[in-house]
GUVEXGU-348610 format. One record per atom (N, C-alpha, C, O, CB): residue number from 1; residue in three letters; x negated, y negated, z negated. Coordinates in steps of 0.2 Angstrom, whole numbers, padded with zeros to 4 digits. Glycine has a CB too. Layout:
residues N
- pos/code/c1/c2/c3
- NUM/ala/X/Y/Z
...
***
This chain:
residues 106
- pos/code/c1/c2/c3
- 1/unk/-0097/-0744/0197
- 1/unk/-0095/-0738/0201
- 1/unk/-0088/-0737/0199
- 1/unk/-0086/-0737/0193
- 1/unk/-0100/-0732/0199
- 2/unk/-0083/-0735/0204
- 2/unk/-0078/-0733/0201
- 2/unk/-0075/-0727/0203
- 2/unk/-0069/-0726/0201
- 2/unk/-0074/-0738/0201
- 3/unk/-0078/-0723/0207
- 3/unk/-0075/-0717/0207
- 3/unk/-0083/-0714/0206
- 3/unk/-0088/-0716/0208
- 3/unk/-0069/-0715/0214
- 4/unk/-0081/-0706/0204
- 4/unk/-0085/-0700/0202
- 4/unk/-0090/-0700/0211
- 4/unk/-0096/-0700/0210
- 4/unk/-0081/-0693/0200
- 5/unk/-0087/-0700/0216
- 5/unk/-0089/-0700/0220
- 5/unk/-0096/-0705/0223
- 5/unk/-0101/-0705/0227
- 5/unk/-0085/-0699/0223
- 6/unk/-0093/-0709/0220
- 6/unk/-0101/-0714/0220
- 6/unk/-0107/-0712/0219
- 6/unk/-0112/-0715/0221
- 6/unk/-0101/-0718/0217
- 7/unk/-0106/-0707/0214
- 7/unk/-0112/-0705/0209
- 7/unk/-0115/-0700/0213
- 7/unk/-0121/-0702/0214
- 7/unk/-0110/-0701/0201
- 8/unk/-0114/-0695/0216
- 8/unk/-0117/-0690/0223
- 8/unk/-0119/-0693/0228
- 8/unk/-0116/-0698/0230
- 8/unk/-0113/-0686/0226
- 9/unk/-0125/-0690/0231
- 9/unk/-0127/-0690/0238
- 9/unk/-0123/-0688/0243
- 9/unk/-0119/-0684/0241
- 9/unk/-0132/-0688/0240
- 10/unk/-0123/-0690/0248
- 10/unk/-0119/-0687/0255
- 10/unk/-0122/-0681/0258
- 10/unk/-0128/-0681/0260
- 10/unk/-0119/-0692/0260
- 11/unk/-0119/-0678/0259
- 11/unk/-0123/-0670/0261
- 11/unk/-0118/-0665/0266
- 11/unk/-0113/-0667/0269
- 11/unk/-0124/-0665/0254
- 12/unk/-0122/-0660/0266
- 12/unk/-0120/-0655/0271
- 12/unk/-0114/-0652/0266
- 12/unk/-0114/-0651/0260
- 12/unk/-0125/-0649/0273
- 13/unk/-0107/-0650/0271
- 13/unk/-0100/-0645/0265
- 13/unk/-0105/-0640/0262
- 13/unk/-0111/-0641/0264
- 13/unk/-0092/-0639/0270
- 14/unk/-0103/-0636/0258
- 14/unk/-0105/-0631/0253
- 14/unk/-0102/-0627/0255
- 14/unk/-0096/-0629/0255
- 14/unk/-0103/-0631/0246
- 15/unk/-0101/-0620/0258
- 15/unk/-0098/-0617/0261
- 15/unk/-0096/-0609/0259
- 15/unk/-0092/-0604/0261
- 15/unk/-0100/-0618/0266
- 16/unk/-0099/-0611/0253
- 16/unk/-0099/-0602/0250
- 16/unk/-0092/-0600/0246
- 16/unk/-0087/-0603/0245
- 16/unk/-0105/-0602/0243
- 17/unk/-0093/-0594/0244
- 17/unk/-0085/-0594/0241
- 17/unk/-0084/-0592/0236
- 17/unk/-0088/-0588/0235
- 17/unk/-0081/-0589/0244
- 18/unk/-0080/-0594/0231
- 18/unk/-0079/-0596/0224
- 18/unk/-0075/-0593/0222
- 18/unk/-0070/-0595/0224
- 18/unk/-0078/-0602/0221
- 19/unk/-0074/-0588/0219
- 19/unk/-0067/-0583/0218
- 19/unk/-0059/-0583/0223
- 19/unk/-0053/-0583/0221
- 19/unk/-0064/-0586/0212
- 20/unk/-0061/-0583/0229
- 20/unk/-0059/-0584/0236
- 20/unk/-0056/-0589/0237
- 20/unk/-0050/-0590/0238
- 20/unk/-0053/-0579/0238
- 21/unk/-0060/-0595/0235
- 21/unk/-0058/-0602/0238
- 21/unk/-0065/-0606/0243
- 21/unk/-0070/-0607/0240
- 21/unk/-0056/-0607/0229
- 22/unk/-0064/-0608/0248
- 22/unk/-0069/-0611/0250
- 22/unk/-0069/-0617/0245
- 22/unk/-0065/-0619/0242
- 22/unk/-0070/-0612/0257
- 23/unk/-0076/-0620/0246
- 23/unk/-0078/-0627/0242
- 23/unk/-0078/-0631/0245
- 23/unk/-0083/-0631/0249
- 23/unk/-0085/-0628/0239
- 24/unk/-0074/-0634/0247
- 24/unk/-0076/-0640/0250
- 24/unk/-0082/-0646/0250
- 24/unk/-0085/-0649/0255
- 24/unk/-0071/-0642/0249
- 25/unk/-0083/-0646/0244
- 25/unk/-0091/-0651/0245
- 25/unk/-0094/-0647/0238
- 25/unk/-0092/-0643/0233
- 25/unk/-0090/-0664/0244
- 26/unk/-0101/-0649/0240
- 26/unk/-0106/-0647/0234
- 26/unk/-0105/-0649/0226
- 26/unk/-0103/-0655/0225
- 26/unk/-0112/-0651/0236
- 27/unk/-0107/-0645/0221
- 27/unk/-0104/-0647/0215
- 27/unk/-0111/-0649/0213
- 27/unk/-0116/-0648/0217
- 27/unk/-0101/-0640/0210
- 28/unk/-0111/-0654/0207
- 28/unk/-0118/-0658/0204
- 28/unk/-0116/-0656/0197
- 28/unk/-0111/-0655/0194
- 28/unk/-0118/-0668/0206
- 29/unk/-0121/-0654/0194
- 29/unk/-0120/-0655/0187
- 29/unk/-0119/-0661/0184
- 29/unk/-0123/-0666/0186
- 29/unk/-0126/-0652/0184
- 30/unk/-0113/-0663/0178
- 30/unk/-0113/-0668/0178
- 30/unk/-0113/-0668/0168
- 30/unk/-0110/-0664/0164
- 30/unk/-0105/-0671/0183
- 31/unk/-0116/-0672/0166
- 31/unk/-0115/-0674/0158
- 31/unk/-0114/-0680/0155
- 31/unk/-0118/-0683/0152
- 31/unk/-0120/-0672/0155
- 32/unk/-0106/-0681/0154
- 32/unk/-0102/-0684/0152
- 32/unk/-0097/-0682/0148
- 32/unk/-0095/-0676/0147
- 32/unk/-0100/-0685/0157
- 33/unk/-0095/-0688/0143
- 33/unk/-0088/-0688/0140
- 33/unk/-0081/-0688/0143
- 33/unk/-0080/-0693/0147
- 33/unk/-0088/-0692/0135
- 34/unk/-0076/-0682/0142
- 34/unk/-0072/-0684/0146
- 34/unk/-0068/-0686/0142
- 34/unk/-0069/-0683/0136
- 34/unk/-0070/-0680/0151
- 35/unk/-0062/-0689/0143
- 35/unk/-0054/-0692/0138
- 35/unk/-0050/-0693/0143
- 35/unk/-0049/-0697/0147
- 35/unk/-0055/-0700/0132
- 36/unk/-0045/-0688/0141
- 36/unk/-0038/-0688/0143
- 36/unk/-0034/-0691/0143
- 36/unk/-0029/-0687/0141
- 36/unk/-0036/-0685/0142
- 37/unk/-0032/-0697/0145
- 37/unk/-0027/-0700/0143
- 37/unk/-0021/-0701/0146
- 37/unk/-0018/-0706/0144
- 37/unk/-0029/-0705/0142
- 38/unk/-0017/-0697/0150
- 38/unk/-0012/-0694/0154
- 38/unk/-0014/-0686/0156
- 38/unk/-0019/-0685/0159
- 38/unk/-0010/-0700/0161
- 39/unk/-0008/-0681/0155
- 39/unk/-0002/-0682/0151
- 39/unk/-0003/-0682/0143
- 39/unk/0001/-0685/0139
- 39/unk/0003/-0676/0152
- 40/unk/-0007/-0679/0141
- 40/unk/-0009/-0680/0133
- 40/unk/-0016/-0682/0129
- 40/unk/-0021/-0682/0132
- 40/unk/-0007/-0674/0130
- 41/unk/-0016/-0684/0125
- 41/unk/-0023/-0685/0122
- 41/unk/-0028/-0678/0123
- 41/unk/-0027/-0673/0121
- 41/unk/-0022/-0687/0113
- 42/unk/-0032/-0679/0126
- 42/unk/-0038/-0672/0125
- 42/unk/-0044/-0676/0124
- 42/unk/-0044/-0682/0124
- 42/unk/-0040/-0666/0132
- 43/unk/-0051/-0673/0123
- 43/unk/-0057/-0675/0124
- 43/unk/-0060/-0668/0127
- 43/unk/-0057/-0663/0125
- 43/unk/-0060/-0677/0117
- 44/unk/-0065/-0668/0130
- 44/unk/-0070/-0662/0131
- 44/unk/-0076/-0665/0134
- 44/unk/-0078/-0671/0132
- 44/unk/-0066/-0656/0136
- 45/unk/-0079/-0663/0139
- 45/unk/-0089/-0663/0140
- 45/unk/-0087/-0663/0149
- 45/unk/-0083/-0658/0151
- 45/unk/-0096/-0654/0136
- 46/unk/-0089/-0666/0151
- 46/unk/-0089/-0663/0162
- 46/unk/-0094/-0656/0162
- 46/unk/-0098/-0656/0157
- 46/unk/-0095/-0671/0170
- 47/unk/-0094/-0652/0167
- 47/unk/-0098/-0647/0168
- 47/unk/-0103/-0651/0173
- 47/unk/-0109/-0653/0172
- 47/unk/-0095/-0640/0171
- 48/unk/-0098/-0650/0177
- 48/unk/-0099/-0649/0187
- 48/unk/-0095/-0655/0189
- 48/unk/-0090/-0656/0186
- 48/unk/-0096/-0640/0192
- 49/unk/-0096/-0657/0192
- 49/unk/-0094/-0662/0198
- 49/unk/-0094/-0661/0204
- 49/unk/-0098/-0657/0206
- 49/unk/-0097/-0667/0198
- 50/unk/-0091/-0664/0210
- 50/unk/-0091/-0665/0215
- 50/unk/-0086/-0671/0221
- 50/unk/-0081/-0674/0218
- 50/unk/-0091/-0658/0215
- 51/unk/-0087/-0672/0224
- 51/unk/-0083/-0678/0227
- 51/unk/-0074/-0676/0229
- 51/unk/-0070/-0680/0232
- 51/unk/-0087/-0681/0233
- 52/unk/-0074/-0670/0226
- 52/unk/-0065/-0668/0227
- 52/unk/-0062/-0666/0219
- 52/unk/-0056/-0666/0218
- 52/unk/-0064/-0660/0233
- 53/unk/-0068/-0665/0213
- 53/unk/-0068/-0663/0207
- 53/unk/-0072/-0662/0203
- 53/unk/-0078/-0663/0203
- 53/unk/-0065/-0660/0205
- 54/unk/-0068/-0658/0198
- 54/unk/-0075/-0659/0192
- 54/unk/-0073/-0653/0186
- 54/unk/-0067/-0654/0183
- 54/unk/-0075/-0668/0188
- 55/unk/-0076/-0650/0184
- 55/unk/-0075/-0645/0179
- 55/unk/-0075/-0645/0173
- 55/unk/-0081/-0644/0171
- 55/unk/-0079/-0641/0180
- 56/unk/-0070/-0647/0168
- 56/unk/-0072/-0648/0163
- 56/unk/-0070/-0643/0157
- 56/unk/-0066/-0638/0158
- 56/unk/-0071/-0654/0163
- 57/unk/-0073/-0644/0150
- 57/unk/-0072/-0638/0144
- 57/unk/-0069/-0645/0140
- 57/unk/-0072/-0650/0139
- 57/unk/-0080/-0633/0139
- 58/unk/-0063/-0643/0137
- 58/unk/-0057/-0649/0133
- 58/unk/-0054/-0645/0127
- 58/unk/-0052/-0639/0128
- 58/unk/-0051/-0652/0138
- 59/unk/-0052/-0648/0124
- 59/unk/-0050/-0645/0116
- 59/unk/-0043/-0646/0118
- 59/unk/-0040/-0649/0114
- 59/unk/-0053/-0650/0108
- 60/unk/-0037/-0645/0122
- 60/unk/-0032/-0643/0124
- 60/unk/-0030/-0641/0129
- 60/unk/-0032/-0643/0134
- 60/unk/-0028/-0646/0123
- 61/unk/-0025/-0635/0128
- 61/unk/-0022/-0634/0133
- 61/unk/-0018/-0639/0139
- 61/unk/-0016/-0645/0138
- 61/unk/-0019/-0631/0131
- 62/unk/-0018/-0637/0147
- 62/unk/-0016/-0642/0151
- 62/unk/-0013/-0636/0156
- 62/unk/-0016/-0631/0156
- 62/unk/-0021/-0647/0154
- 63/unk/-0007/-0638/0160
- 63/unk/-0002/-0635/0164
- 63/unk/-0005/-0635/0170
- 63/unk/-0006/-0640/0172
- 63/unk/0005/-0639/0165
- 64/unk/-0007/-0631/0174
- 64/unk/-0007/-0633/0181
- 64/unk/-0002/-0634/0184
- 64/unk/0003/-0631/0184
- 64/unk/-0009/-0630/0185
- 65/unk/-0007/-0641/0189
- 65/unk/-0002/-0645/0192
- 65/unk/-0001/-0652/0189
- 65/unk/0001/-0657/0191
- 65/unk/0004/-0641/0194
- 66/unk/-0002/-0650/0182
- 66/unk/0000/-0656/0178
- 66/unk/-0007/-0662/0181
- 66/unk/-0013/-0660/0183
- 66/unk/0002/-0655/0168
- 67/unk/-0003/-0669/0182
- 67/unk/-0006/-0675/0184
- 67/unk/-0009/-0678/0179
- 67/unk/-0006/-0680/0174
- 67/unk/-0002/-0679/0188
- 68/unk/-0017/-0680/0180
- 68/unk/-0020/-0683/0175
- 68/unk/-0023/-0688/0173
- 68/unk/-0028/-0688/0177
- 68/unk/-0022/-0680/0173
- 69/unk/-0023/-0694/0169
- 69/unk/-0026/-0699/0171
- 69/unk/-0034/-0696/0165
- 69/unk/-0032/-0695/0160
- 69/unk/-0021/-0707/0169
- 70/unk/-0042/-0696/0166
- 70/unk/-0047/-0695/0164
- 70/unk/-0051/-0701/0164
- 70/unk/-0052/-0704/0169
- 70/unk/-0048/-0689/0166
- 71/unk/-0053/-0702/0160
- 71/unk/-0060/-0707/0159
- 71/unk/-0065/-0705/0157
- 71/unk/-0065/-0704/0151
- 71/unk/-0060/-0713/0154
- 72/unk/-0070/-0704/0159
- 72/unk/-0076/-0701/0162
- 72/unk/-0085/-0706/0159
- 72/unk/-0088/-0709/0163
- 72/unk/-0075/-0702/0170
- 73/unk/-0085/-0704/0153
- 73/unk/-0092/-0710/0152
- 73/unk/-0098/-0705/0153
- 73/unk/-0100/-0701/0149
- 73/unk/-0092/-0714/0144
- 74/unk/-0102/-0707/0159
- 74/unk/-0110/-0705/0160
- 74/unk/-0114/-0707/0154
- 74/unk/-0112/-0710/0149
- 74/unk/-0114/-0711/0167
- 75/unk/-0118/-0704/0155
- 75/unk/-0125/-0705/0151
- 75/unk/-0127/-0710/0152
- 75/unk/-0128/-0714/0147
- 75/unk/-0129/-0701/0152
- 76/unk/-0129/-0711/0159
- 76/unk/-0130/-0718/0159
- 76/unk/-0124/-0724/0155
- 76/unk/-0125/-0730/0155
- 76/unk/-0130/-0719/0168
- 77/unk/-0120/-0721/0152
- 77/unk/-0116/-0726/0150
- 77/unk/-0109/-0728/0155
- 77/unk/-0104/-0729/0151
- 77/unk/-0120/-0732/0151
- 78/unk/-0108/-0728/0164
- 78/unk/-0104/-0730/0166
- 78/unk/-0096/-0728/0165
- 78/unk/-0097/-0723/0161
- 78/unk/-0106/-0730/0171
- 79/unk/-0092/-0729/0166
- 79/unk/-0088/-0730/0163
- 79/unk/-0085/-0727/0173
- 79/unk/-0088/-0728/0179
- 79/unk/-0088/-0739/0158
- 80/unk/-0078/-0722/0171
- 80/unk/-0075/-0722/0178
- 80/unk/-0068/-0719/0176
- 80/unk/-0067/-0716/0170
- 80/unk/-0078/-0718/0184
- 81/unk/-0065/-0720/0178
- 81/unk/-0057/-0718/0178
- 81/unk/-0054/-0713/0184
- 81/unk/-0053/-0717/0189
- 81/unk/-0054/-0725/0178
- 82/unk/-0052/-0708/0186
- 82/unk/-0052/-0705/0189
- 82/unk/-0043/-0701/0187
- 82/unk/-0041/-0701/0182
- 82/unk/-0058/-0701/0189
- 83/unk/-0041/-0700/0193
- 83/unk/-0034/-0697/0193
- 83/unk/-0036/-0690/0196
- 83/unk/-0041/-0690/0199
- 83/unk/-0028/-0702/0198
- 84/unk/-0031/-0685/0194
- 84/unk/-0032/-0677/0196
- 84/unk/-0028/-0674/0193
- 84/unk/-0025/-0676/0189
- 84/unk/-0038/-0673/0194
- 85/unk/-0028/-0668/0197
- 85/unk/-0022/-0664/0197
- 85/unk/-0026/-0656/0194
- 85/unk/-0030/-0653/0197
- 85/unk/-0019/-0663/0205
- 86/unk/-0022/-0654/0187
- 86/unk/-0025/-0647/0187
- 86/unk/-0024/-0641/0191
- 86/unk/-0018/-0639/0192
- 86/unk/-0025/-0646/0182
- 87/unk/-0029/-0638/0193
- 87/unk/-0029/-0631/0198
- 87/unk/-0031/-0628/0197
- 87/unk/-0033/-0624/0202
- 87/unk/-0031/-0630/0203
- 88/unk/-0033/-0626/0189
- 88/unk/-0036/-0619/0186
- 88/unk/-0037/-0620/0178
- 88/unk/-0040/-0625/0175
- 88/unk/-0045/-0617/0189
- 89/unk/-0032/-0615/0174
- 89/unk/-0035/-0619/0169
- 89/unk/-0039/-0612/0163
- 89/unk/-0034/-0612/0158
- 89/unk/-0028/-0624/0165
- 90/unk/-0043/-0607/0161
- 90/unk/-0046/-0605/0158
- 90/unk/-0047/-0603/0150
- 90/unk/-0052/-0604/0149
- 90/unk/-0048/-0608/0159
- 91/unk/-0044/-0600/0146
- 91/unk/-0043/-0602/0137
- 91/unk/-0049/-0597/0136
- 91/unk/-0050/-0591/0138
- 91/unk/-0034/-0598/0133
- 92/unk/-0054/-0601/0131
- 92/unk/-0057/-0596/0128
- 92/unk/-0060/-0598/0121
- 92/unk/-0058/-0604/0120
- 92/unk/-0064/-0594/0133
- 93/unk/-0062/-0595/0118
- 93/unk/-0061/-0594/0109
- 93/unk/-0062/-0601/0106
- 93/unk/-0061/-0601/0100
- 93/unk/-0066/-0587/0105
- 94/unk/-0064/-0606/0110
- 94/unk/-0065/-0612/0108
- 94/unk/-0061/-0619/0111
- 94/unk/-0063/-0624/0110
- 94/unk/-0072/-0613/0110
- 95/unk/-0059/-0618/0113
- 95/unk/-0055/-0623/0120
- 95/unk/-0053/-0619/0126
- 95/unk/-0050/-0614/0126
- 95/unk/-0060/-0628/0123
- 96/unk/-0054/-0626/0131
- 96/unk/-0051/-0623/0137
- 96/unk/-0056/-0625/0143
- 96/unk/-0057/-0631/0144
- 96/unk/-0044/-0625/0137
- 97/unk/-0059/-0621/0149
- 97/unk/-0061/-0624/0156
- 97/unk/-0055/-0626/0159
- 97/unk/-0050/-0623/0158
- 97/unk/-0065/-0619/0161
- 98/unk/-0055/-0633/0162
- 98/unk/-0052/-0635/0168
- 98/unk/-0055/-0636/0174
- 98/unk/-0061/-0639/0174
- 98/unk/-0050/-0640/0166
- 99/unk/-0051/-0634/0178
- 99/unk/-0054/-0636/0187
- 99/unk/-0049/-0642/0188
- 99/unk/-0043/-0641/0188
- 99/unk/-0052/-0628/0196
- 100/unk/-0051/-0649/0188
- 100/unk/-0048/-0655/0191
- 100/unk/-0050/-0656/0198
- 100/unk/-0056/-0656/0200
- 100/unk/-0050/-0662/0186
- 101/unk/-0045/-0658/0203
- 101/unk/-0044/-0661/0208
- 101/unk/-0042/-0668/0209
- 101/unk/-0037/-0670/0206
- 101/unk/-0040/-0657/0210
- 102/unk/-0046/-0672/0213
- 102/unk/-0044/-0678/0213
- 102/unk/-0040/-0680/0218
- 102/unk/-0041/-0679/0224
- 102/unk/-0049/-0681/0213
- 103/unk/-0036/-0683/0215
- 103/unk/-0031/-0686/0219
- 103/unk/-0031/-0695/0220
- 103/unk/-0032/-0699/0216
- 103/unk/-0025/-0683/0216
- 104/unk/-0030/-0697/0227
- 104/unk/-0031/-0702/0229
- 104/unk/-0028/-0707/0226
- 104/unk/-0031/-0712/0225
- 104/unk/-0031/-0702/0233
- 105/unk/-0023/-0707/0226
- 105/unk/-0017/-0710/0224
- 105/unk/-0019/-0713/0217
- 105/unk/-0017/-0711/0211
- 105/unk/-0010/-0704/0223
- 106/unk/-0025/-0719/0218
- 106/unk/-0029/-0724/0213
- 106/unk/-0029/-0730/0210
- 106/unk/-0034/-0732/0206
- 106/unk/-0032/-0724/0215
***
């Protein structure tokens, strides 16, 4: 498998509204290690998934907008590598939530 989107079913858009953003596709719970390895070292855990992103909690701060390369290991083990762009980023007394967007450019 090499993109996150492999891992989901195909379905109906999600069409509800998320802090005035529509969703574009359905989010999956996802439980994974994530590691940051562009623009800087991080580690954190996936929330949520979906086939345009993925929500994650990470022990550094990150810019939005800033471009990111993330490696992504499942439970099952697999192994993916995923490029995204941040578009929300979160501070709370432990770390940080990230909203990553995926970008194609793979």
């Amino acid at each position: 498998m090499d993109r996150i989107s492999g891992m989901f079913p195909d379905g109906e858009e999600d069409t509800d509204v998320h802090r005035g953003a529509r969703r574009a596709s359905q989010r999956y719970p996802l439980h994974a290690d994530v590691e940051l390895v562009e623009p800087l070292a991080a580690t954190g855990v996936a929330i949520n998934a979906s086939t345009g992103g993925m929500r994650v909690a990470i022990d550094k701060a990150l810019d939005v907008d800033a471009l990111c390369v993330a490696r992504i290991v499942t439970e099952a083990g697999a192994e993916i590598i995923e490029k995204a762009r941040v578009v929300w980023t979160r501070e709370l007394p432990d770390g940080w939530l990230v909203g990553l967007q995926f970008v194609a450019d793979h």
